[in-house]
Residue, then its C-alpha position, 0 to 999 in steps of 0.5 A: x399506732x398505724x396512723x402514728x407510722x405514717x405519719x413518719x414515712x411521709x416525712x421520710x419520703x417528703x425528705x427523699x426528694x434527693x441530695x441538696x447539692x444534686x439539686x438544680x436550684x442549689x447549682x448558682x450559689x454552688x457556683x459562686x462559692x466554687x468561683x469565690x474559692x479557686x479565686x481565693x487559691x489562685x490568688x494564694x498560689x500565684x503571690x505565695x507558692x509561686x514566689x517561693x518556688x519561684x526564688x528557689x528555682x533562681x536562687x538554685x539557677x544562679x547556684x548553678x551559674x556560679x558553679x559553672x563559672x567555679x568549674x570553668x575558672x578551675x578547669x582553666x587554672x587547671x589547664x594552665x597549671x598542666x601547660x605550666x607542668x608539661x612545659x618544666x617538665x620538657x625544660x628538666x628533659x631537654x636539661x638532663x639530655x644536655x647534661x648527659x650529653x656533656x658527661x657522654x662528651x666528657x668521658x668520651x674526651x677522657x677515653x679518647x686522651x686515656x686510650x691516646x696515652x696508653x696507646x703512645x706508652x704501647x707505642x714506645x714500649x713497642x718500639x723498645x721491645x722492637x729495639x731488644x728483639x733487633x739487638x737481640x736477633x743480631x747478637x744471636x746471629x753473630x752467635x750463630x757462626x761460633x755455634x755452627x763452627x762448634x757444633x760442626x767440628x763436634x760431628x767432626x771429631x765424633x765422625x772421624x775421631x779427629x779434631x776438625x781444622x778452624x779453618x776449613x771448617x770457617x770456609x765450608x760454613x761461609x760457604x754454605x751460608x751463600x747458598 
């Protein structure tokens, strides 16, 4: 049995003179096939993947582009639209000032021919009262005379006990109405 023992340990160690793809006379056609497949791949890549992510980069690019002409035609209708707004809504501000500018006018016209009238009815009804207190303070003044005359021949006769004479009572008030 010894000798059937080594006869497999010599088959084993005649197979450990090492790893097939370690081995210098396997490298050449190692070589090859490493050229032949990254040929293989890079021809794969560069007319396969590389078109198709080539499109997707420029399909998205010109995605991109219209966007960017869109946004750029909207921000100028947009900008037409605010001038167009801003401009209506300076024209409705200058037309309401004018409009309150004439009912201002207006009423101030109104006021001013409402005051006018009512001041020339003060006027005339001034000058009514002025025309009353005139006819008045002169019919009150040729009373003044007779009440003076009457009140003084009362004193008179409640001083003396006898009644005064018209007469001399009339000349000591026109006398006194001098001085």
């Amino acid at each position: 049995m010894a000798a059937g023992t080594t006869t497999a340990t010599e088959t084993q160690a005649a197979h450990k003179a090492g790893f097939p793809p370690f081995e210098p006379q396997h490298f050449p056609s190692q070589l090859l096939w490493l050229a032949i497949t990254f040929a293989a791949i890079y021809i794969f890549v560069s007319k396969v993947v590389v078109r198709r992510v080539g499109g997707a980069i420029a399909g998205r690019a010109d995605r991109i582009s219209r966007d960017l002409d869109e946004a750029a035609a909207a921000k100028t209708r947009a900008d037409e639209a605010s001038a167009a707004y801003a401009k209506s809504l300076a024209e409705a501000r200058d037309k309401a000032q004018g409009i309150a500018r004439e009912t201002r006018d207006a009423m101030n016209a109104a006021s001013d021919a409402k005051r006018k009238a009512i001041e020339a009815d003060l006027a005339v009804k001034l000058a009514a009262a002025d025309k009353e207190i005139a006819a008045r303070k002169a019919e009150a003044m040729a009373n003044v005379g007779s009440i003076a005359q009457e009140t003084a021949a009362a004193i008179v006769a409640r001083l003396t006990g006898q009644a005064a004479d018209a007469r001399e009572l009339a000349a000591g008030l026109a006398t006194a109405a001098k001085s």
